[in-house]
C-alpha positions as CSV (number, residue, x, y, z in Angstrom):
1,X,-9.7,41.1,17.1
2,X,-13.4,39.7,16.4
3,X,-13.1,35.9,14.8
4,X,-15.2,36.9,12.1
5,X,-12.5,39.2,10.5
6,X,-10.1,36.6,10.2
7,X,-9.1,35.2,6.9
8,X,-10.5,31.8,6.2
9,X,-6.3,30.7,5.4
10,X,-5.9,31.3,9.1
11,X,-8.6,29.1,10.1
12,X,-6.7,26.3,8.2
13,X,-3.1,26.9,9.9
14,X,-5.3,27.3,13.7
15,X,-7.2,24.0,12.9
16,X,-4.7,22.2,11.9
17,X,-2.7,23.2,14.8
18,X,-5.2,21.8,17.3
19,X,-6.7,18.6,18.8
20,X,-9.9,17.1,18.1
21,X,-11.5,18.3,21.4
22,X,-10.1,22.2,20.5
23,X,-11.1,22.0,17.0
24,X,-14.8,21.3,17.7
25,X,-14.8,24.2,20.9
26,X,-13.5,26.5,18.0
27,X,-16.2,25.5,16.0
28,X,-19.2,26.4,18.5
29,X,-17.7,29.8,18.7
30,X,-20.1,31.9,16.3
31,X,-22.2,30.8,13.0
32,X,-19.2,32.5,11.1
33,X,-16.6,30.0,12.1
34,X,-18.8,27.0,12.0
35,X,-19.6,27.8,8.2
36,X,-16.1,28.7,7.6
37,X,-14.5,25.6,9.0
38,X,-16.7,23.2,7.4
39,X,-15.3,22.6,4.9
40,X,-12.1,22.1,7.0
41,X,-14.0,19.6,9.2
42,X,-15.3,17.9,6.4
43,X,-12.0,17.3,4.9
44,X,-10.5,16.3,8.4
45,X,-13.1,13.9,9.5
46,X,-14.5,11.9,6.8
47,X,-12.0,12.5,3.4
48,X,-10.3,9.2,5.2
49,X,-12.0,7.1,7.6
50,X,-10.2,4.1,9.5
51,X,-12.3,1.0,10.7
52,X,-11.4,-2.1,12.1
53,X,-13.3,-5.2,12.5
54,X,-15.4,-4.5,15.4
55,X,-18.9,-3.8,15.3
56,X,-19.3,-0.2,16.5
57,X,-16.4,0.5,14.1
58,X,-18.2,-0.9,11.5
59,X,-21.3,0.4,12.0
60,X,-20.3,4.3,12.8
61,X,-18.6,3.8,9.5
62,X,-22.4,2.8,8.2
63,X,-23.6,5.8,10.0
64,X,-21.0,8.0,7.9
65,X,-22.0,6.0,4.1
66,X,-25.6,6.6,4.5
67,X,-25.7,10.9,5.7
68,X,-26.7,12.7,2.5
69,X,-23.8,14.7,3.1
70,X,-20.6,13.2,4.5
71,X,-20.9,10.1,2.3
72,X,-20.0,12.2,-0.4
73,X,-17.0,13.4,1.3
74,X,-15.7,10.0,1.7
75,X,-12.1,9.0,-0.4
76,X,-10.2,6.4,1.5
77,X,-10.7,4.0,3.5
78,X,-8.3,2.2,5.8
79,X,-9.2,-0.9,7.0
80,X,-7.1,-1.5,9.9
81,X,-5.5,-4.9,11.6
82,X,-6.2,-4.0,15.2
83,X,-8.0,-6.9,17.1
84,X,-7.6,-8.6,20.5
85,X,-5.1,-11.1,20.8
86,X,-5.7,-14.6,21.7
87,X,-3.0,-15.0,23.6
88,X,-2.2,-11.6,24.8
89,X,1.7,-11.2,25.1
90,X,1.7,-8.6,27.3
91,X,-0.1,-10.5,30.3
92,X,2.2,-12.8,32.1
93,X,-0.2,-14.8,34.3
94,X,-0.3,-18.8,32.5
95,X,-3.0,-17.2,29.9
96,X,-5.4,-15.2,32.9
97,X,-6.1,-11.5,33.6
98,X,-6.8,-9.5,36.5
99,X,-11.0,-8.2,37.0
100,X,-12.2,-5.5,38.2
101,X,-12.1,-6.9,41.8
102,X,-8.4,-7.9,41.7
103,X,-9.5,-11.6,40.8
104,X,-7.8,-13.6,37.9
105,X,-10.1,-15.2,35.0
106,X,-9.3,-17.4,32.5
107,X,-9.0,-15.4,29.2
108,X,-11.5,-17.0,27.7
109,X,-14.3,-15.6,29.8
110,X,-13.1,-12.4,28.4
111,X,-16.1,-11.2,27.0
112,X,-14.6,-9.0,23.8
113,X,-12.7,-12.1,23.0
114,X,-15.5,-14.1,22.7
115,X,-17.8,-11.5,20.7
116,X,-14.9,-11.0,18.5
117,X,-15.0,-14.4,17.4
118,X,-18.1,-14.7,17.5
119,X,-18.1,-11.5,14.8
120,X,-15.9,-12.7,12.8
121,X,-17.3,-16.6,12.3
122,X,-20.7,-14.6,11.5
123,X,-19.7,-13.2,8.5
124,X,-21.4,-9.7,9.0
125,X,-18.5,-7.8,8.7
126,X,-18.2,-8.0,4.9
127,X,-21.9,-7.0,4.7
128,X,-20.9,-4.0,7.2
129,X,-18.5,-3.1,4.3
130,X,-20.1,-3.2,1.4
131,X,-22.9,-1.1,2.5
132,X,-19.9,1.1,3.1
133,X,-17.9,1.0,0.1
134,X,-20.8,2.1,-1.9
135,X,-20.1,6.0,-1.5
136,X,-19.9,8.0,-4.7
137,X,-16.9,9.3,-4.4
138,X,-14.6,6.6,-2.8
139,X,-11.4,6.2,-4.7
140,X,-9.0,4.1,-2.0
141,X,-9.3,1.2,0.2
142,X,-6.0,0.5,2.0
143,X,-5.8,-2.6,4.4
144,X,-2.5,-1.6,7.0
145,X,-1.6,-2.2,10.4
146,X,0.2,1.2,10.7
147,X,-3.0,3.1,11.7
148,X,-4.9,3.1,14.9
149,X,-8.4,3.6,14.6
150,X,-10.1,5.2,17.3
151,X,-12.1,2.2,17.8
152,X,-9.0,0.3,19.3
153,X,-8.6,2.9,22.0
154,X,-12.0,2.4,22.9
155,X,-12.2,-1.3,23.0
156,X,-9.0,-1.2,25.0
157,X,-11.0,1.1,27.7
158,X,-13.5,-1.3,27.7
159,X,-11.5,-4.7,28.1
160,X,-8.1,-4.1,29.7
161,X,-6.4,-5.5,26.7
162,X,-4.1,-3.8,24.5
163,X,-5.0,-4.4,21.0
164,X,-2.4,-5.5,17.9
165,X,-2.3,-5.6,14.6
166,X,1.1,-7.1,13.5
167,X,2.3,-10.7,12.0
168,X,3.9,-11.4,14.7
169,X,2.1,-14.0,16.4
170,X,0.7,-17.0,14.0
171,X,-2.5,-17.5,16.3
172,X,-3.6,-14.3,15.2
173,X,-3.1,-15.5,11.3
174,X,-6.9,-16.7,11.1
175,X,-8.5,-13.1,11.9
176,X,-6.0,-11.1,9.4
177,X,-6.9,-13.3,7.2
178,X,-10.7,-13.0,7.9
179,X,-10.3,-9.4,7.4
180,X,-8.6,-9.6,4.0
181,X,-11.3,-11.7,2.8
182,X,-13.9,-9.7,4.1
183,X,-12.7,-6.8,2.6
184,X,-11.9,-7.9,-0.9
185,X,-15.5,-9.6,-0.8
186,X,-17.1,-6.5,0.0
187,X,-15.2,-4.4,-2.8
188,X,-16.9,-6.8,-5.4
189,X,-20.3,-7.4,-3.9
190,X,-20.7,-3.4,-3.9
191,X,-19.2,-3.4,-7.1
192,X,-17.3,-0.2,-6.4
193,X,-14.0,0.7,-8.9
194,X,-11.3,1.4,-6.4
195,X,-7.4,1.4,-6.2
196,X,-6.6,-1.5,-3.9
197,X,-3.6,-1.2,-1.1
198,X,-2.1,-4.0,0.9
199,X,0.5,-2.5,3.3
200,X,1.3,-4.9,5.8
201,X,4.2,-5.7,8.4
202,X,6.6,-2.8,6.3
203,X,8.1,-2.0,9.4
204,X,9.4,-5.8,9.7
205,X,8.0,-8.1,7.2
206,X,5.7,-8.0,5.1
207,X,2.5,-10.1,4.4
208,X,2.8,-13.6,3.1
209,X,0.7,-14.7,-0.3
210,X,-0.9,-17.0,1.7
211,X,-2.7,-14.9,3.7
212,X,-3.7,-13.3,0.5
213,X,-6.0,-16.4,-0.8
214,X,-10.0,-16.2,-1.1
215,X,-11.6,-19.6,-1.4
216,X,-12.5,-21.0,-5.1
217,X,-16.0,-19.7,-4.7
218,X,-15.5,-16.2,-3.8
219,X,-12.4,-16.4,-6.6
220,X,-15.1,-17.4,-9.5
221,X,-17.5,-14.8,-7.7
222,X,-14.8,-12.0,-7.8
223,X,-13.5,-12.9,-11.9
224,X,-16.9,-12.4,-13.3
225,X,-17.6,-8.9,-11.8
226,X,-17.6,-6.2,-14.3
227,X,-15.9,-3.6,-11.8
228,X,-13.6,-3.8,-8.7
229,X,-10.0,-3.4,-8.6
230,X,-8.3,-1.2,-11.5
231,X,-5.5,-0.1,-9.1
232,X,-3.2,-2.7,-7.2
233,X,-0.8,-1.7,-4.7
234,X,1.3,-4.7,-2.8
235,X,4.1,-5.2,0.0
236,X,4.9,-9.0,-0.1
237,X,7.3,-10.9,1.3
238,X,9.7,-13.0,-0.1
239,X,9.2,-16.1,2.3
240,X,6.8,-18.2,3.3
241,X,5.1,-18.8,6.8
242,X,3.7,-22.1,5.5
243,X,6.5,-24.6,3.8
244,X,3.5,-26.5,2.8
245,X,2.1,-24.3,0.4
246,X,3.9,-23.2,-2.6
247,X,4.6,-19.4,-2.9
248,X,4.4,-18.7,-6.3
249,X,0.8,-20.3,-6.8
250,X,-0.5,-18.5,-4.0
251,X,0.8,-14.8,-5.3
252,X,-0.9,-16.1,-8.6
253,X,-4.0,-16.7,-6.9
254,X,-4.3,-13.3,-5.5
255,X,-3.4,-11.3,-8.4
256,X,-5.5,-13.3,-10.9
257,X,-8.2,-11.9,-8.9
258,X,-8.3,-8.6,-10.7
259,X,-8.5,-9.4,-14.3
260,X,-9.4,-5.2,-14.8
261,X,-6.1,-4.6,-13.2
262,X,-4.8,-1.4,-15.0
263,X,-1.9,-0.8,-12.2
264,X,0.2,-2.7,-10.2
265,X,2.8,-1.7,-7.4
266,X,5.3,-4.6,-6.2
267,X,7.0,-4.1,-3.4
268,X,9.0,-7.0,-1.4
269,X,9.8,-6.6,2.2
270,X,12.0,-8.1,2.5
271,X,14.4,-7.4,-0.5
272,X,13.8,-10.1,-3.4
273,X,17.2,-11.7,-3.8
274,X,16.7,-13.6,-6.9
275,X,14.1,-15.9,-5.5
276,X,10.0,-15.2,-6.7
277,X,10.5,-12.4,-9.1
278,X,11.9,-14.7,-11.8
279,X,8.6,-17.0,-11.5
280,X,6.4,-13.8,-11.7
281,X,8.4,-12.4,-14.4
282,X,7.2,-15.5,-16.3
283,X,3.8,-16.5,-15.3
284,X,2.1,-13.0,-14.4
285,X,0.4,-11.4,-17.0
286,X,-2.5,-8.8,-16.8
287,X,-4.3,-8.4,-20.2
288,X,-4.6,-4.4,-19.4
289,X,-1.9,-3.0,-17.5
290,X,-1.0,0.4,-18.2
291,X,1.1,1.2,-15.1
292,X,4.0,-1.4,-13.5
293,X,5.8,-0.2,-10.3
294,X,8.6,-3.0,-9.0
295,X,10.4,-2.3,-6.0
296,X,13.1,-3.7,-3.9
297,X,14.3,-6.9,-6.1
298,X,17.6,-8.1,-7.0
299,X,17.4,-10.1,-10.7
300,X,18.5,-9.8,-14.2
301,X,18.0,-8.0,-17.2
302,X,16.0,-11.1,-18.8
303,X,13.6,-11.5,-15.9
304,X,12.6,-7.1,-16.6
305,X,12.9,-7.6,-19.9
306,X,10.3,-10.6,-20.0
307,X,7.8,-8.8,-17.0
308,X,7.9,-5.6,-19.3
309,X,7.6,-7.0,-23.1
310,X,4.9,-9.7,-22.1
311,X,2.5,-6.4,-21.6
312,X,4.4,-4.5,-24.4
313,X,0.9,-4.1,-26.1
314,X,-0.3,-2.3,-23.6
315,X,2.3,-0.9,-20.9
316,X,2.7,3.1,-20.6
317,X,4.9,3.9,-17.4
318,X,7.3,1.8,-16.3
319,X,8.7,2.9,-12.2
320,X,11.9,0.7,-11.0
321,X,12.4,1.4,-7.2
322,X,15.7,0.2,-6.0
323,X,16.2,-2.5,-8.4
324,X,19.6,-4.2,-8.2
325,X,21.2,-6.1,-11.6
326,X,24.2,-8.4,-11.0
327,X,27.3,-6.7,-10.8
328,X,29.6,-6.4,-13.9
329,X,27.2,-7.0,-16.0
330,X,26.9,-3.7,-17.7
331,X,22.9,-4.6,-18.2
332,X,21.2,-1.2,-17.0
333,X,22.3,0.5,-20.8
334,X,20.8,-3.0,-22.5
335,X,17.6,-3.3,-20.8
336,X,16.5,0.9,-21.3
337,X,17.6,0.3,-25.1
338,X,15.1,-2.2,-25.5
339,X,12.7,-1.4,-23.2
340,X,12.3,2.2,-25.2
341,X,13.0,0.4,-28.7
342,X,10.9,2.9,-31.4
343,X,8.3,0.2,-31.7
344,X,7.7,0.4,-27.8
345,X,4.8,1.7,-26.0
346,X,6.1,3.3,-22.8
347,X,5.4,6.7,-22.8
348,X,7.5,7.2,-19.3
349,X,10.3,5.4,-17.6
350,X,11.6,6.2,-13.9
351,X,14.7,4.8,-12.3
352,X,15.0,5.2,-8.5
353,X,18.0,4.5,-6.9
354,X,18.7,1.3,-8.9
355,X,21.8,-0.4,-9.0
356,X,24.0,-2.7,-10.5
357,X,26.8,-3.7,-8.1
358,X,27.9,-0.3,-6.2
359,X,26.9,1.7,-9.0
360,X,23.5,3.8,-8.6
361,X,21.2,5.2,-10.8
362,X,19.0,8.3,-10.2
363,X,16.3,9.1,-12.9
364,X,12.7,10.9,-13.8
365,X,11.0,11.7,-16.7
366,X,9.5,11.1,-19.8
367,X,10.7,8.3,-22.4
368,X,13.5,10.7,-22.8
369,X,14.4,10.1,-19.2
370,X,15.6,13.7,-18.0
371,X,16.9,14.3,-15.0
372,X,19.4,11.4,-15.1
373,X,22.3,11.0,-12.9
374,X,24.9,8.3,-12.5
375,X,27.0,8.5,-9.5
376,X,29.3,6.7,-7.1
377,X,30.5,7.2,-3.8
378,X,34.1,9.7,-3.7
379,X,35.0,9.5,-7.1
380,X,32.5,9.7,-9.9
381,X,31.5,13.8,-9.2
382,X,35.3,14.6,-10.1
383,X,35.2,12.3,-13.2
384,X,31.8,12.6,-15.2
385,X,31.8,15.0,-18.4
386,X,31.0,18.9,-18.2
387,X,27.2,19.1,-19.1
388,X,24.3,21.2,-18.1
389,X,22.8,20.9,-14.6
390,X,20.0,21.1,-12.7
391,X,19.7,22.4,-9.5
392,X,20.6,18.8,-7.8
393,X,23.5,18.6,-9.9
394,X,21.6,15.6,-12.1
395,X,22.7,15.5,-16.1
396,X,20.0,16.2,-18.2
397,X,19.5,13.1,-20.8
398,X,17.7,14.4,-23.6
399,X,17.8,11.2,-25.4
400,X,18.1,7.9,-25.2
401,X,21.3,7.9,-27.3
402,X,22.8,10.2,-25.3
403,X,21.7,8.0,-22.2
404,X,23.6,5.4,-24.0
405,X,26.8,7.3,-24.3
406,X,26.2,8.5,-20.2
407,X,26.4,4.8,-19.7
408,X,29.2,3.9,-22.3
409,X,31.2,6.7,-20.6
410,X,30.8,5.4,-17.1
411,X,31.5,1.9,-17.6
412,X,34.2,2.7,-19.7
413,X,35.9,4.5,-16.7
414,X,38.6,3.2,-14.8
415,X,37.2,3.6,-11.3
416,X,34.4,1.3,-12.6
């Protein structure tokens, strides 16, 4: 069968099927399947691009902002962690490596060490990326050390040396830290509007607020901008690397940053066990947030209550992720009754496996939170009231009242 009579929905399933190297072969076929994969090789190659801070990175990712054409392709970008260690781990001879000729050198004549900080002290890099972020149609910068660009691979070819992008070694502090800067500097100098993620360390820990802070200048610089960051996303940890500094003021610092901040997603990794959320609860406040996502945090009733009603004015959605109230406490019916009092402005509330003691709580919806399900391991299924399901088994709530008498019922139950 001839290429050009295949469907162009079998050209996604074959492309998508295939590596890189494939993918482009397929491509220099016939005219026919080069114009009917472009769009397919548009969307694969430049809808998200990952950098990291290393020259050729940054300047292919230059290459890409300024072609008429694939700039305006562009939506994400993910500015990766990947840099060469200091002190390489992985290279067990008292801080030396192997050349070419089977001689050791000292690390420090390695010469990607030394260009990368001499990159980084030069300050280019946030002028690499603002040229960068100023494509029309850019939507997303995410900062995570979960993606390998292909510009590691490369500079591992080049050097010998393995490159990493975790917390795990404090040397390497000083260039994540460059690299947040750099990119929350070039947001605002390219004054961009763009939804903001910091996913870092998830699989262990995540980033401390420390490593969060921009210097006073840049901080004054960043407040008076009239765009930048509506959208906030945010893996934190609950400790601190530095004993020195004090936790709460450095989160502050961060997030004060973004006084346009419509949306905020807070995550802690790990779980928040009654030890910053309380402080944020009653010191953050962002003048027009429409959107507040918590995840992962063990507190109380008060401490929600007084995140939620200090931006009653102008709150819409509320999303709690795995939230856990003190057991006993009976708080969860409490808290939705006067978070979705008539005078309230939350249009949509979502509960996601959120406890209180061993009790969970599954819910999604609108302010009539549908969907709602209150279970408990072995014994609640045989025990709740008759009542029309959906196709998970969840109890519809059509009300809040009768989300109040759910409740009522299942703390009123002896196996509770």
């Amino acid at each position: 069968m001839a290429l050009s009579s295949l469907p162009l929905e079998l050209f996604g399933i074959i492309a998508s099927s295939i590596d890189t190297l494939s993918f482009f072969a397929l491509r220099q076929t016939s005219r026919y399947v080069e114009a009917h994969t472009r769009a397919l090789f548009r969307h694969r190659y430049f809808s998200t691009r990952a950098v990291m801070m290393y020259e050729p990175s940054l300047q292919n990712l230059l290459e890409v902002s300024r072609h008429e054409e694939y700039r305006t392709y562009v939506k994400k970008i993910i500015v990766c962690l990947d840099h060469i260690p200091e002190i390489p781990a992985a290279i067990m001879y008292n801080e030396m490596r192997l050349d070419n000729f089977g001689d050791f050198e000292q690390l420090d004549d390695v010469s990607g060490l030394r260009k990368q900080k001499s990159f980084k002290a030069s300050g280019i890099a946030t002028h690499y990326l603002s040229l960068a972020f100023s494509q029309p149609n850019l939507s997303e910068i995410i900062v995570s050390d979960t993606r390998i660009p292909w510009a590691a691979r490369s500079l591992r070819r080049k050097t010998g040396l393995r490159m990493v992008s975790s917390l795990a070694n404090t040397i390497d502090f000083t260039f994540i830290h460059a690299i947040i800067q750099a990119t929350i500097m070039a947001i605002y100098t390219s004054s961009v509007q763009v939804a903001l993620h910091i996913n870092i360390g998830v699989a262990d820990e995540s980033i401390w607020p420390d490593l969060l802070v921009v210097p006073d200048v840049a901080a004054r610089f960043i407040r008076q901008q009239p765009k930048g960051v509506t959208e906030l996303s945010l893996s934190v940890s609950s400790s601190s690397q530095d004993k020195r500094r004090i936790w709460i003021d450095d989160f502050l610092s961060f997030v004060n940053l973004f006084a346009r901040l419509e949306s905020l997603d807070l995550g802690f990794n790990t779980v928040d066990e009654h030890l910053r959320f309380p402080n944020i609860a009653q010191r953050a406040f962002f003048p027009h947030l429409r959107v507040l996502m918590l995840g992962f945090i063990q507190c109380t009733k008060e401490d929600l209550m007084q995140m939620v009603f200090r931006h009653k004015a102008t709150l819409k959605e509320l999303v709690l992720t795995r939230i856990e109230l003190p057991t006993g406490t009976k708080s969860w019916p409490l808290l939705l009754e006067a978070v979705l009092d008539t005078d309230s402005t939350l249009e949509r509330v979502i509960l996601e496996e959120c406890l209180e003691g061993d009790l969970m709580l599954y819910s999604s919806g609108t302010a009539g939170l549908v969907n709602f399900e209150v279970s408990k391991t072995g014994s609640w299924r045989s025990h709740r009231k008759a009542r029309r399901t959906d196709f998970e088994g969840r109890a519809k709530v059509h009300s809040v009242v009768e989300l109040l008498n759910l409740y009522a019922f299942v703390f009123s139950s002896p196996h509770f």
